[in-house]
C-alpha positions in Angstrom: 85.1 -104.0 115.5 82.9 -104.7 119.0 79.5 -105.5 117.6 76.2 -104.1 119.5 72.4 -106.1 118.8 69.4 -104.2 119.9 65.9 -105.3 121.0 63.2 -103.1 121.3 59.7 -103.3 122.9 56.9 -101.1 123.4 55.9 -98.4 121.7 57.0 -95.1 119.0 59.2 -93.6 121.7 61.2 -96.3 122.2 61.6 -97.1 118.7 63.0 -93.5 118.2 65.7 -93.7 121.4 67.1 -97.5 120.1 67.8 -95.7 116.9 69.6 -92.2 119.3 71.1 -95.4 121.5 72.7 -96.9 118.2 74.1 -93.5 117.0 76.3 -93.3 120.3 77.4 -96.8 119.9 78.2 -96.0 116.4 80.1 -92.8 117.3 82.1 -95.4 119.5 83.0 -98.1 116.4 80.8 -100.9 117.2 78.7 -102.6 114.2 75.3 -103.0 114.7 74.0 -106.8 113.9 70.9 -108.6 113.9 70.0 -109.4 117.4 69.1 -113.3 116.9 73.2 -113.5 115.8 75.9 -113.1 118.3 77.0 -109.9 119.6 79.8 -108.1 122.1 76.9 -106.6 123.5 72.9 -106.6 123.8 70.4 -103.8 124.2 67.5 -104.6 125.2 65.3 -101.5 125.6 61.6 -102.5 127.6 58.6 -102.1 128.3 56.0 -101.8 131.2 53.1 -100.6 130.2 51.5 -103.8 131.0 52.3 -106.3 133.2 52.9 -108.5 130.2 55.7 -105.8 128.8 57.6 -106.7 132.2 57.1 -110.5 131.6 58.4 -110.2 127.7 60.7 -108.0 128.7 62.6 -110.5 131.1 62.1 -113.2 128.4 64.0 -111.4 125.6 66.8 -110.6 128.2 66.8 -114.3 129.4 67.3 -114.7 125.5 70.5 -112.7 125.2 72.4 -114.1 128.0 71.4 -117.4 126.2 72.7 -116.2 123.1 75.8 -115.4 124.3 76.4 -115.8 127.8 80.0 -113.7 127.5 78.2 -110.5 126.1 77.6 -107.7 128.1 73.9 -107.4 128.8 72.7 -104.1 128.9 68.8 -103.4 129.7 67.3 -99.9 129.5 63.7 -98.6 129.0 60.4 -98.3 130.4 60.6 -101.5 132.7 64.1 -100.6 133.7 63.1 -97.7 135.0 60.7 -99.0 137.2 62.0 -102.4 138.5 65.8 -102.1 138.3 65.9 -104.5 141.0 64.1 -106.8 139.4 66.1 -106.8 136.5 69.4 -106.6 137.9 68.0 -110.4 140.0 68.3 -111.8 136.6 71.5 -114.0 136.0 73.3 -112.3 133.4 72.4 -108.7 133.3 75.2 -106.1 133.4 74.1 -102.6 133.3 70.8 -101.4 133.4 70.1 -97.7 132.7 66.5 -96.5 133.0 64.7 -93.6 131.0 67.5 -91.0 131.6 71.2 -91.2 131.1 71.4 -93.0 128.0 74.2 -91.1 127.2 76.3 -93.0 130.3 75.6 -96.6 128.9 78.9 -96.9 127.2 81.0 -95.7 130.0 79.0 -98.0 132.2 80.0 -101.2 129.6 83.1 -100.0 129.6 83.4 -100.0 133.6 81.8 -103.1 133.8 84.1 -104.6 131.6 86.9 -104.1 134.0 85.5 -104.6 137.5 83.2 -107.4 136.4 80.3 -105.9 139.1 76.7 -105.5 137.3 75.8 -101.5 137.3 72.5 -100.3 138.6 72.0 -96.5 136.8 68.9 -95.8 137.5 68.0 -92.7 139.0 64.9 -91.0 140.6 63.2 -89.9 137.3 60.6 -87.9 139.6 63.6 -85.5 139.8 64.1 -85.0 136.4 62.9 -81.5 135.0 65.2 -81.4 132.0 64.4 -82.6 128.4 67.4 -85.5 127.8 68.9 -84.3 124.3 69.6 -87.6 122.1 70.5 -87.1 118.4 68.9 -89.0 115.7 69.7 -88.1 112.0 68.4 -91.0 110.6 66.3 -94.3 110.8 67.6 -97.9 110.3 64.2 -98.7 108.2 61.7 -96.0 108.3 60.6 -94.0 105.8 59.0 -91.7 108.2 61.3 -90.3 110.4 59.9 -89.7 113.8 60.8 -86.9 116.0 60.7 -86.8 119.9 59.7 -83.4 120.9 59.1 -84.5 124.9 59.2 -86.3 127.4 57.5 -87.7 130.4 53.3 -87.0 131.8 51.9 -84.6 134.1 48.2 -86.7 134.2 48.3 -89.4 136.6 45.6 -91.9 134.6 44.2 -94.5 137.3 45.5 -97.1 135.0 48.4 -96.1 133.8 52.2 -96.6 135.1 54.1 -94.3 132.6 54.1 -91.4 134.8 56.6 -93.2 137.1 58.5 -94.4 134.2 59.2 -91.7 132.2 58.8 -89.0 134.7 57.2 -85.3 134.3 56.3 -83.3 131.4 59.5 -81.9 129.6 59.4 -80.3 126.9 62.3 -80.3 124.1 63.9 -77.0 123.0 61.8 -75.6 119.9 65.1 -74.7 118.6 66.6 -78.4 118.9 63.3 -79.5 117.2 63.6 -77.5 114.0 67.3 -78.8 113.6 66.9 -81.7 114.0 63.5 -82.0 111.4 65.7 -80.4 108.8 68.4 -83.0 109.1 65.9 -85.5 108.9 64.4 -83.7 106.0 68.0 -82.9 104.3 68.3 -86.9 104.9 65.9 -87.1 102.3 62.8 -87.6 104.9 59.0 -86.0 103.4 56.9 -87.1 106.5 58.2 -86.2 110.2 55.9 -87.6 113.2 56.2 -86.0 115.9 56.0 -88.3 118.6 56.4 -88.3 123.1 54.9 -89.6 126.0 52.8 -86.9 125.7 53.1 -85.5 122.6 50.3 -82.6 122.5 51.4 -81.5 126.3 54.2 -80.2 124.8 55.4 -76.4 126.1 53.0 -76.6 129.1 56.2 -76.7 130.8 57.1 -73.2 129.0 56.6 -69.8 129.0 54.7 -68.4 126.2 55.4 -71.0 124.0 53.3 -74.2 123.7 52.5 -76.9 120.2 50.7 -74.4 118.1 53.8 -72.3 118.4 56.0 -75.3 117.8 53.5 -76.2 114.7 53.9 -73.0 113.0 57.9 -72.5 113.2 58.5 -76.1 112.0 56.4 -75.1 109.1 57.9 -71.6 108.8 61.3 -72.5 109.5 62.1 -76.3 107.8 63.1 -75.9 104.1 61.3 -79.1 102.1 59.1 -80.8 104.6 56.2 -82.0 103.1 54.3 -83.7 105.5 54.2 -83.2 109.4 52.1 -85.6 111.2 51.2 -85.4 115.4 51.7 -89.3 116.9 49.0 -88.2 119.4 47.3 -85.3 120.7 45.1 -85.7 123.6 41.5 -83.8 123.1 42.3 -81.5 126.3 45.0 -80.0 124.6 43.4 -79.6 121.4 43.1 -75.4 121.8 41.9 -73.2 119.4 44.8 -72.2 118.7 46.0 -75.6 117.8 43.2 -75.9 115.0 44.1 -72.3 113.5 47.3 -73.6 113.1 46.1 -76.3 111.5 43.7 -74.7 109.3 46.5 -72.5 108.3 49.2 -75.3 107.6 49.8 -76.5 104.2 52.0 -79.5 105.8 49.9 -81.1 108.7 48.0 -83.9 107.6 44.4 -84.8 107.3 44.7 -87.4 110.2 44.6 -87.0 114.1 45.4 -89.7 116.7 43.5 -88.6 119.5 42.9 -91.2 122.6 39.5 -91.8 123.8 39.7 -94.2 126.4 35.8 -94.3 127.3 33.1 -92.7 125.7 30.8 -92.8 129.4 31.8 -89.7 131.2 31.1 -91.7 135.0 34.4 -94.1 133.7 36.2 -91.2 132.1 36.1 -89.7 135.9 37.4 -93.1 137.3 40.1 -93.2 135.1 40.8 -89.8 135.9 40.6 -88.3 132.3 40.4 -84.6 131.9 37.6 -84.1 129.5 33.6 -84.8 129.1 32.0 -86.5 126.1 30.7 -83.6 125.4 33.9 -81.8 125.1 35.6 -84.3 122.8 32.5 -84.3 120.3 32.7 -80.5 120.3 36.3 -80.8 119.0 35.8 -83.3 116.5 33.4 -81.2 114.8 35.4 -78.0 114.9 38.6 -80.0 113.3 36.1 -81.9 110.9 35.2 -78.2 109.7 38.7 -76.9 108.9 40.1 -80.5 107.9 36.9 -81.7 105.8 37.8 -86.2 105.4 40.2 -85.8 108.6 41.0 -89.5 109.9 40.6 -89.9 113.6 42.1 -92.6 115.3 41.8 -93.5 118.8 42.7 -96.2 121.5 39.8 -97.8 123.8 39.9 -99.7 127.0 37.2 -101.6 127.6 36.3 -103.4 131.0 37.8 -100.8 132.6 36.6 -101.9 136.4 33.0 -101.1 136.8 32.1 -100.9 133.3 28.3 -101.8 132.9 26.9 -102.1 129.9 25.5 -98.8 129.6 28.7 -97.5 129.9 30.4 -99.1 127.3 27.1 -98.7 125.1 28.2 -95.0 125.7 31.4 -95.7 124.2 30.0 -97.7 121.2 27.5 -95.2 120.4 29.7 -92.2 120.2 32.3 -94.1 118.7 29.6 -94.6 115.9 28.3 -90.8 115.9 31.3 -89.5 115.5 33.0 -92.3 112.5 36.1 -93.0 113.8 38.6 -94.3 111.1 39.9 -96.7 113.1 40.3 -98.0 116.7 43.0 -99.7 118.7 40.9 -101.8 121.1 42.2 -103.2 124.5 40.6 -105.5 127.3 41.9 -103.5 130.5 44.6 -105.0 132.1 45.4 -104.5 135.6 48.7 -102.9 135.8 50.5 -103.5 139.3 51.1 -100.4 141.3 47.9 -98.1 139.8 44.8 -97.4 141.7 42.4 -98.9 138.8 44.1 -102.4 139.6 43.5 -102.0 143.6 40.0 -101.1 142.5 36.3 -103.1 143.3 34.2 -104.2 140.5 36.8 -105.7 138.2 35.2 -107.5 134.9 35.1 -110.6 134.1 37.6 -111.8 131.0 34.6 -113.2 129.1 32.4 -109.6 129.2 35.1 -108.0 128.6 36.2 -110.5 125.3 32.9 -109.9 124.0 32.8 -106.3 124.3 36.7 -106.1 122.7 34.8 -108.1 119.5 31.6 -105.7 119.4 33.9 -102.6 119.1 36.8 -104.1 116.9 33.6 -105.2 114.5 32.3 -101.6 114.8 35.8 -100.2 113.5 36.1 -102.6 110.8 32.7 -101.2 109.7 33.9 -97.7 110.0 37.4 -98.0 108.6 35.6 -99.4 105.6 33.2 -96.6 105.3 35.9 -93.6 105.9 38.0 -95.4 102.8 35.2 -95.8 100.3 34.6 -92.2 100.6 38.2 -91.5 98.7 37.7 -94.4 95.8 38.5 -93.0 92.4 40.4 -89.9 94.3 43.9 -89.4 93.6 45.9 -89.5 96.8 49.5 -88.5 97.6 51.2 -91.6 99.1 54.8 -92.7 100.1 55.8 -95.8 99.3 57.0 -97.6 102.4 58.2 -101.2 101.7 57.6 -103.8 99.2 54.0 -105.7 100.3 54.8 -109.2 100.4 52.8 -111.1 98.6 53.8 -109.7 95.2 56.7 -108.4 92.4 56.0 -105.0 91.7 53.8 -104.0 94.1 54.6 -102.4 97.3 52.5 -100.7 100.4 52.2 -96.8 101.8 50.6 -94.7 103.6 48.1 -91.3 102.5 48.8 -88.1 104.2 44.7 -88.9 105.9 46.5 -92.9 106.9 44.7 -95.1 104.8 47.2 -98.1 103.5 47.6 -98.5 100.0 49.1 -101.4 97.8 50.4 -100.0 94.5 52.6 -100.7 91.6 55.6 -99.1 92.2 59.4 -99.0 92.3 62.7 -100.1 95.0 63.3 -96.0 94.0 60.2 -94.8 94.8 60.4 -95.6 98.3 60.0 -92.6 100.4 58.8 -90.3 97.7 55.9 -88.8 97.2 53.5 -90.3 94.4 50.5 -89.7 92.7 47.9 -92.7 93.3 43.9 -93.1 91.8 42.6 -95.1 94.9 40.7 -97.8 92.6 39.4 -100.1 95.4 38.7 -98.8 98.6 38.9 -101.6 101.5 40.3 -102.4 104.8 43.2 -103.0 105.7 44.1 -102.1 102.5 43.1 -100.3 99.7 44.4 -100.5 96.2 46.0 -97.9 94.1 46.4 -97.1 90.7 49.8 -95.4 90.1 49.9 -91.7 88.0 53.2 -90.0 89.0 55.9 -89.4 91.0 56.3 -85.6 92.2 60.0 -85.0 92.4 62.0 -82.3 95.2 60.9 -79.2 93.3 57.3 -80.6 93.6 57.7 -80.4 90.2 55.6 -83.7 88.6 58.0 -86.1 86.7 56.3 -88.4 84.3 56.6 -91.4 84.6 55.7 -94.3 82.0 52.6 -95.6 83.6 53.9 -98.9 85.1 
C-alpha cells in the first residue's frame, strides 16, 4: 500500500482541506502515516499569511525531501498559491497545486511519476467564481467537526494577502452544506463550526439567499445537531437578520468570533476596514441583549503603521468597555506585496512589543472576569482530549468557549456532559462532573466519578 504524510500550516481552513485532501488519497489506497516517518509521498499544505508562513513553509518542505529524498513532494496551499515559482526553485519539489484543483493532485503524482518533470498547477485563482466541492465525512482527531461553507474574500485589507491566495468570495451550495453537516452529525459529531475565509460573507455572492438563511435551514433541516458554532463573523455582516436568527436558534452558541483589528476609526480607514467604532459597539450590545453571557472573541493588530498612542489607547479602551472574553494579539507584520507594508510611519519593534504586552495583560484580566461570572453554574461541555497532566481528568470546551478540565471518561469524548464550573480561571477552569446527556437528550446517570 503507497503511504501518503501530511503537513499542515496555517489556519481552520487548511486544517479542514488536509483532512478532504486525505479522503481522495484514501479513495486511491494509500495509508496515511505520521509525517516525521517515511512516506511514498508528502503533503505539505502552506501558509502565507505572513511572511514567516512562506519561510516555515519552505523549511518543512526542505524537511520532506530530507526525509526521503525518493518521495514525491507535493506542496499545495496558501503559499503555493502565491509563489509557485518560488516553490517549484526548491530542490525536490514535484507538484505543487495551489488553492484550487485539489482534486487533480493524484493524477499529477501519478504523471510525475512517469515523466519524472516537476508539475506547476497553479492557476489564476482571480478567475475562479466557483465554490471547489471537497468532501469531508470525518476528522482524523477532532471532536468538532468543522465545516467549510466558502471560499475566498471580496475586502481587499491593506495588510492582508489572502485575497490573492484564495481568490473571490464563493459561496458553497446551501444544499451541499446541509448534507454534508448531517454526515458529520450521523458520524456521531454534536458541535459543527462553520468555518471559510470569510465565513460571515457567505451568499453575498447569491441571490436571495445569504447566512441567516443558511443558519436557519441547518437548524431546520439537520436531524441531531446540537451545537452550531460560526469560526468568524466579521461585524459588517452582522445584519439584523443574522441576530433574529440567532435569538431564534436553540443550537447556535453563546460565543462569537468577531475580528476587531483596531478600535481607532483613523487606523480602521488605513487598513481599509468597513466599519466605525461606533458601529461595532452598536452590535455588541444588540447580540449581548438576545445572547445574555455571549463570549466575544477577537483578533488585534497592533503597530499597524502610524499607530500613535492615542490610537491604540482607542483600541484598549473599547476593548475594556465592551469585555471581550479573550483576544488574539499580534505585533503587525509587514506582509510583502500589500499596501500597509509599502506604507510611511512604520513602528518600531520595541513600541510595538510593549503595546502587544498591555493588551495581552488586559485579556487576561478580562478572560478572567467573563469566567468567574459562570462559577458554581452547570455548563454543557464536550469532552475533547485527555489533559495531560493527569489520570482521569480530561479538557473541553462550553458551548460560550471557556476551557474546562474535568473528571471524565476515554467514552465520553465528544458527548455532551453536564459540568458545575467549581473554579473559574484562565486558561482553564475546573469542573465538577454531574451527567452525561445521551442521543435522545435524555439524561443518563452516571455514578458520580
Amino acid at each position: 500500500m503507497p503511504t501518503v504524510a501530511f503537513h499542515t500550516l496555517g489556519c481552520k481552513v487548511n486544517h479542514y482541506e488536509t483532512e478532504a485532501i486525505w479522503q481522495l488519497f484514501k479513495e486511491q489506497n494509500y495509508d496515511r502515516v505520521e509525517f516525521e516517518s517515511t512516506a511514498d509521498v508528502y503533503v505539505i499544505n502552506t501558509c502565507t499569511v505572513t511572511n514567516t508562513g512562506d519561510k516555515k513553509s519552505r523549511q518543512v518542505i526542505r524537511r520532506a525531501v530530507r526525509k526521503n529524498p525518493d518521495a514525491v513532494i507535493c506542496v499545495t496551499g496558501c503559499y503555493a498559491q502565491t509563489s509557485p515559482a518560488e516553490i517549484m526553485a526548491i530542490p525536490g519539489v514535484d507538484v505543487v497545486v495551489g488553492t484550487q484543483d485539489r482534486v487533480k493532485m493524484l493524477d499529477y503524482i501519478e504523471q510525475f511519476k512517469v515523466e519524472r518533470q516537476p508539475i506547476n498547477g497553479v492557476r489564476n485563482i482571480m478567475k475562479n467564481r466557483v465554490y471547489e466541492e471537497l468532501d469531508v465525512p470525518a476528522f482524523t482527531d477532532r471532536t468538532r467537526a468543522s465545516l467549510k461553507i466558502q471560499e475566498g474574500c471580496n475586502n481587499f485589507c491593506t495588510f492582508c494577502i489572502i485575497p490573492w491566495a484564495r481568490g473571490l468570495m464563493r459561496s458553497r451550495d446551501p444544499q451541499e452544506v446541509i448534507r454534508q453537516a448531517q454526515q458529520l452529525v450521523d458520524a456521531g459529531y454534536k458541535e459543527i463550526v462553520l468555518t471559510g475565509i470569510h465565513t460571515g460573507g457567505y451568499g453575498e455572492d447569491m441571490k436571495d439567499y445569504n447566512l441567516a438563511s443558511l443558519l436557519s435551514d441547518l437548524e431546520a433541516n439537520v436531524t441531531g445537531l446540537k451545537r452550531l458554532r460560526i469560526s468568524s463573523i466579521e461585524a459588517s455582516q452582522i445584519t439584523d437578520e443574522v441576530i433574529d436568527v440567532i435569538d431564534r436558534s436553540n443550537i447556535i452558541v453563546r460565543h462569537l468570533h468577531i475580528p476587531l483589528q483596531s478600535g481607532s476609526d483613523t487606523v480602521l480607514k488605513r487598513m481599509r476596514r468597513k466599519y466605525t467604532m461606533e458601529f461595532f459597539g452598536e452590535r455588541l450590545n444588540r447580540l449581548k441583549e438576545v445572547l445574555p453571557g455571549l463570549a466575544v472573541t477577537s483578533d488585534v493588530i497592533v503597530g499597524f503603521p502610524g499607530e500613535t498612542e492615542e490610537e491604540f489607547m482607542e483600541t484598549y479602551n473599547f476593548i475594556k468597555e465592551h469585555k471581550f472574553s479573550e483576544l488574539h494579539v499580534f505585533p503587525y507584520s509587514k506582509r510583502t506585496g500589500t499596501p500597509a507594508a509599502r506604507m510611511e510611519d512604520q513602528i518600531d519593534e520595541d513600541v510595538k512589543n510593549e503595546r502587544v504586552h498591555r493588551l495581552i495583560a488586559l485579556s487576561d484580566q478580562l478572560a478572567k472576569e467573563y469566567a468567574s461570572q459562570f462559577e458554581g453554574e452547570v455548563l454543557e461541555v464536550i469532552p475533547e482530549e485527555q489533559f495531560k497532566e493527569e489520570d482521569g481528568l480530561f479538557v473541553g470546551y462550553t458551548d460560550n468557549y471557556l476551557k474546562v478540565i474535568l473528571p471524565a471518561t476515554e467514552d465520553m469524548i465528544g458527548q455532551i456532559v453536564r459540568v458545575k464550573i467549581s473554579k473559574a480561571g484562565y486558561p482553564y477552569n475546573q469542573g465538577q462532573f454531574i451527567r452525561v446527556l445521551d442521543q435522545e437528550s435524555l439524561t443518563v446517570e452516571k455514578a458520580v466519578i
